[in-house]
N, C-alpha and C positions, 0 to 999 in steps of 0.2 A: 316544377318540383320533380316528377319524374325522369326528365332530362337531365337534372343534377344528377341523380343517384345514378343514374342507366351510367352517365360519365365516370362519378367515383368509383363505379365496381370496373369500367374498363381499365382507368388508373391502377386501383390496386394489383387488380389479376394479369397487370403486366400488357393486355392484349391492347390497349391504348397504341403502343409503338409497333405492335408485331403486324394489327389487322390494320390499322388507320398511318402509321408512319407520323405519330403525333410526338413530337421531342420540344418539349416543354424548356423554356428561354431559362438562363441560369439567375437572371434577375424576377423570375416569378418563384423560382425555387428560395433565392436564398430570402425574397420579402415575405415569403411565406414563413417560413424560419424565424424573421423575425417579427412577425406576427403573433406567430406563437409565445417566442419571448416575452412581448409586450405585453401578451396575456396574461405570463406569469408576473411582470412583474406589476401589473395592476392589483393582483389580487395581494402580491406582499405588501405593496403600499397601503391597502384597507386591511390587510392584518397588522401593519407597524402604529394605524392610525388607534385599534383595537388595543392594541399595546400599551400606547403611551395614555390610554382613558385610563386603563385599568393597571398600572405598577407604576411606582414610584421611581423617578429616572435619575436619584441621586445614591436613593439606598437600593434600586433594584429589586424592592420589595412589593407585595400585590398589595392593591387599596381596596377600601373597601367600595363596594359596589351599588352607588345610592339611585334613586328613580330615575335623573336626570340621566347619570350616568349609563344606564339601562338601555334609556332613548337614545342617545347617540349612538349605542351598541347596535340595535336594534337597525338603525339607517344606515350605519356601516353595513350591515350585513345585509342592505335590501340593496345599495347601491351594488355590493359586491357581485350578489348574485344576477341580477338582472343586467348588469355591464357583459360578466360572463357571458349570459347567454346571447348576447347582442355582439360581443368580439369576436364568439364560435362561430356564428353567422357567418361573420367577414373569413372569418381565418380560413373555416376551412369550405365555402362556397368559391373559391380563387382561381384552384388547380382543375375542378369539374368546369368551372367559367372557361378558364381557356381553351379547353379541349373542345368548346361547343364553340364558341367565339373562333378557331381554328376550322373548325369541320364546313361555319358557315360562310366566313370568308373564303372558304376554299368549294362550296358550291353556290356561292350566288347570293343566298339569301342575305349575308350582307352586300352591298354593293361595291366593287374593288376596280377590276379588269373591266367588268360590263357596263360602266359607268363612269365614261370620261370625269364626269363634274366630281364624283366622291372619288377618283382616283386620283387627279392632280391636288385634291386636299389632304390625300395620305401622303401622295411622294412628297410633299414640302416636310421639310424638319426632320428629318429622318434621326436625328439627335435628340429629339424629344423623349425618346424611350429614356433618359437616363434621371428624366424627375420619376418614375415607379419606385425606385426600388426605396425612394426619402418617404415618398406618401403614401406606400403598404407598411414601411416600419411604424410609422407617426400613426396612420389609420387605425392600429387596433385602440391604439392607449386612447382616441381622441372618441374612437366608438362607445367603449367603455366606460371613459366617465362622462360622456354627454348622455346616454341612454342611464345608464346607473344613475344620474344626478336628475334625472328627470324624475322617476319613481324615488328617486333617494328625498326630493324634494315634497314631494305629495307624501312620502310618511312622514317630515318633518313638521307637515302642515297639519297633520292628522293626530301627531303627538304633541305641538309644544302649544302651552296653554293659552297663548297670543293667537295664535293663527285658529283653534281647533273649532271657534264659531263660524266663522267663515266657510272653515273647509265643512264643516258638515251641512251647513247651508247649501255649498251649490252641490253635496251627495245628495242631500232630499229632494233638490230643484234635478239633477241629472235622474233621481230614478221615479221623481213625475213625471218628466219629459219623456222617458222609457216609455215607462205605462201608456201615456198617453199616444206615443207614436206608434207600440202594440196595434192600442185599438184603432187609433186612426188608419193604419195600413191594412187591416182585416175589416173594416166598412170600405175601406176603398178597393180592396179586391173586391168582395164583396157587390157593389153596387157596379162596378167599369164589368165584372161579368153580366148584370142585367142589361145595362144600358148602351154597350157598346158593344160592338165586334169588329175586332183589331181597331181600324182608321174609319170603322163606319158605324154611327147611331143609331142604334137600334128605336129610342125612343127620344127624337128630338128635345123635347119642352123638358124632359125628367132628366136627360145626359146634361142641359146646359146649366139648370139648376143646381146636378151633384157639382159641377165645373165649378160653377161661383162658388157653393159652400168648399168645396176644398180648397179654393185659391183664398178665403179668408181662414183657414184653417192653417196653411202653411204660411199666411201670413204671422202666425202667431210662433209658430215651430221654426223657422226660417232663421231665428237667431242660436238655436240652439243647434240646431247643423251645422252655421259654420263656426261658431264654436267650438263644434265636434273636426267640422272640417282642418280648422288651423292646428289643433294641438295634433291629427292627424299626421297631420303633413307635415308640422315641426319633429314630430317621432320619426318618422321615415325618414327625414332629412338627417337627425341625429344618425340611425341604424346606416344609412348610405354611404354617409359623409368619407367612413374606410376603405369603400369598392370602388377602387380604379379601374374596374372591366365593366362595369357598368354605368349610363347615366341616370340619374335619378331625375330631373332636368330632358324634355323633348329636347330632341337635336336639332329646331327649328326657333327654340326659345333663346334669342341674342341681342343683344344693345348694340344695334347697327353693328360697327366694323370688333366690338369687344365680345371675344366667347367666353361662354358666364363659364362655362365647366367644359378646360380643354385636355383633361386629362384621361377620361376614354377613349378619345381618340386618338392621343397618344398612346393608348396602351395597344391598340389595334394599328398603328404606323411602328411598334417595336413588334406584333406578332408578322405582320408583313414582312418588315427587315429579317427575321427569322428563319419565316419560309423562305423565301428566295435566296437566302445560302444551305438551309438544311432539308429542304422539301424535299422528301422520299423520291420524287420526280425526278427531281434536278438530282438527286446522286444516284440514279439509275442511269441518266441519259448522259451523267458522268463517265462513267464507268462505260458505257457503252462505246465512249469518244477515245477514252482512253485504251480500250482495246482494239480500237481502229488503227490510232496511231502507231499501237504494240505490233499488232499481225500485217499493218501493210494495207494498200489497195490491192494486188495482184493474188493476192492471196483464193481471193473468194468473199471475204468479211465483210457484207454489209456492202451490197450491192442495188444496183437500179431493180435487179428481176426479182431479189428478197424484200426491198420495199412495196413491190405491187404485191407480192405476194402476203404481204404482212395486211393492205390495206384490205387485199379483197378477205381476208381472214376476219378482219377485225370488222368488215360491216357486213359479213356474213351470220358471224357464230356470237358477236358481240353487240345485242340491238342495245343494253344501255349509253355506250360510248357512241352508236348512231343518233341517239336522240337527244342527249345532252355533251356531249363532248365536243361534236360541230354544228356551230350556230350557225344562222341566215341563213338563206336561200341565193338565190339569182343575185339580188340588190337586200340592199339594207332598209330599214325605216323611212330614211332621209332621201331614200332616190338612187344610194351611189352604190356601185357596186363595194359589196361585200368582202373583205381578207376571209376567205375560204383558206382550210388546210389546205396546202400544197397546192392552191389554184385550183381546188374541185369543188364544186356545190354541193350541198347535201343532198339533193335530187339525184344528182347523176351519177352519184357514187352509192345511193340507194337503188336504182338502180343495179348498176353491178352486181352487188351484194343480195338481191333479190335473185335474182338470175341464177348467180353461182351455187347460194345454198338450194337451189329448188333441184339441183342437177347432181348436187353433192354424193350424195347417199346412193346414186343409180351407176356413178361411174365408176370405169376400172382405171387402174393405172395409170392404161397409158391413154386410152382417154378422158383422163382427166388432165395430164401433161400438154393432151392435144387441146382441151379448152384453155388451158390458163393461156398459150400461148397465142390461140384465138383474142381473149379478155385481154389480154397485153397489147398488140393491136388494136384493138379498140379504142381501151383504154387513151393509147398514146394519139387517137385521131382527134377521139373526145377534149383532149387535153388542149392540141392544138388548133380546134375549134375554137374552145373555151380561149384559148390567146388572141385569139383573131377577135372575137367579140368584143374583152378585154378594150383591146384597142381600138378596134370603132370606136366604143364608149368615150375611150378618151379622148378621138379626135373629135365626135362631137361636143364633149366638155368643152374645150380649146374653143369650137367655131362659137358657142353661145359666148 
């Protein structure tokens, strides 16, 4: 909940693109757009429904307004408003979803890059982003009146005079069950603080006893939770059924080779395609390339001696982009050497970056000119070490 809002105020206040480089796909803009639509025109569909109880559709004239007619008004207006507030849900939790769903595929937390197996299941389909934009329009109206027709149906049940035994029957039986479950969960606090502490019994004979009287107690309540359980999980299935950024459904929940719900991950295989044409990254290092090509090699622009000098900067004065930016070390998990940036391990560019900032702050000029081009030497011996190893490695790969 906090993460939604924290999101929505970065969207509004603009600072979404300026601090994060978040630019938001034109098919979540314009589903969202028509979400809202949907919105609206659910609620004129339960105003026309209102309409046509109450006026006469040949004279145009208002009728009169009898009991039954009341009731119908009455479930109009509870579908209306509880659809409402179930399409607002969808409508507007969308734009805050992407920009988290953005931020986490872009550090890790979802699985993308760092994860061969969820990474060759995004790159497939990459066409798939273009079922969003049919199942965010269809999503609000479908939120709407499946949530609104659930509570529309419990007043119906509660108003018309066929159903109205029944339904107050299982209100009496739900708020004995209540009570009952009250007390039973405050004797059960209750009694697991004498008896127990955490995984260990305090008083054998008296813990095994409470044991058996509460496992014949929720033998008796057990129908009434899942009870409570299904229409639970039918509600949030209604409320979900609109959001394509989320699964409602574990992502391990599938009928062998059939996926029950492939449309989150399609919505995250179209954020993907996004980033890698629009990622604040990629048109920095754009723009970088293109002023290479602009001013030349001979120039000076972007040289061997400005890239050491860039790296020892960036793991001197920049310890976040040292600790998350380059992963592994020597070797990987699996045994094999590592794709280190530019062929350098995080060790021995740690390293460096220790050294130079420890010495930073003490030197002049020109000897600080005189270290870099010490550090550059090295650097370049280290590097060609690091090659020579490289390749043993892989001639021993080879002999096994």
């Amino acid at each position: 909940k906090k993460g939604y809002i924290w999101a929505l105020r970065k969207v509004i206040s603009g600072r979404a693109k300026t601090e994060y480089g978040i630019l938001f796909p034109s098919r979540i803009i314009a589903g969202n757009i028509c979400m809202i639509f949907g919105m609206l025109l659910s609620l004129a569909i339960c105003y026309y429904g209102i309409y046509i109880l109450t006026t006469d559709l040949y004279t145009f004239s208002s009728l009169t307004v009898d009991a039954y007619t009341r009731d119908n008004i009455r479930i109009i207006i509870v579908v209306a408003c509880f659809g409402f507030i179930g399409a607002s849900f969808n409508t507007f939790s969308v734009i805050p979803s992407t920009m988290i769903t953005m931020l986490q595929l872009r550090s890790g937390v979802i699985p993308s890059l760092s994860d061969m197996n969820s990474f060759q299941k995004y790159r497939n389909a990459p066409e798939s982003g273009s079922m969003i934009l049919g199942s965010m329009m269809y999503g609000s109206l479908f939120t709407f009146f499946l949530v609104g027709g659930a509570f529309g149906l419990m007043m119906y049940s509660a108003l018309s005079p066929t159903t109205q035994p029944a339904f107050y029957w299982g209100l009496a039986n739900i708020i004995g069950s209540l009570i009952a479950i009250c007390v039973f969960e405050g004797a059960k606090t209750y009694l697991t603080y004498e008896y127990f502490g955490t995984f260990h019994k305090k008083e054998l004979m008296k813990a095994n006893l409470m044991t058996v009287a509460l496992e014949c107690m929720n033998i008796g309540l057990s129908f009434g939770r899942l009870v409570s359980r299904a229409f639970t999980h039918t509600l949030m299935a209604f409320l979900y059924i609109g959001r394509v950024d989320k699964s409602f459904l574990y992502e391990g929940i599938n009928m062998h080779f059939i996926e029950i719900d492939p449309l989150p991950k399609n919505f995250r295989r179209m954020l993907l395609l996004q980033e890698a044409h629009r990622h604040p990254y990629v048109e920095v290092i754009g723009r970088i390339y293109l002023m290479k090509l602009h001013y030349g090699v001979n120039n000076g622009f972007i040289k061997k001696s400005g890239s050491c000098w860039r790296l020892l900067f960036i793991r001197a004065l920049m310890p976040w982009i040292t600790n998350y930016r380059i992963l592994g070390g020597e070797t990987a998990p699996n045994g094999r050497l590592s794709n280190d940036i530019n062929g350098w391990s995080s060790r021995r560019l740690n390293v460096v970056g220790r050294t130079f900032s420890a010495q930073l702050a003490n030197m002049s000029r020109q000897e600080l000119e005189m270290h870099y081009e010490e550090e550059k030497e090295r650097f370049e011996r280290q590097k060609e070490q690091y090659e020579e190893e490289k390749k043993r490695a892989r001639e021993r790969k080879r002999a096994l």
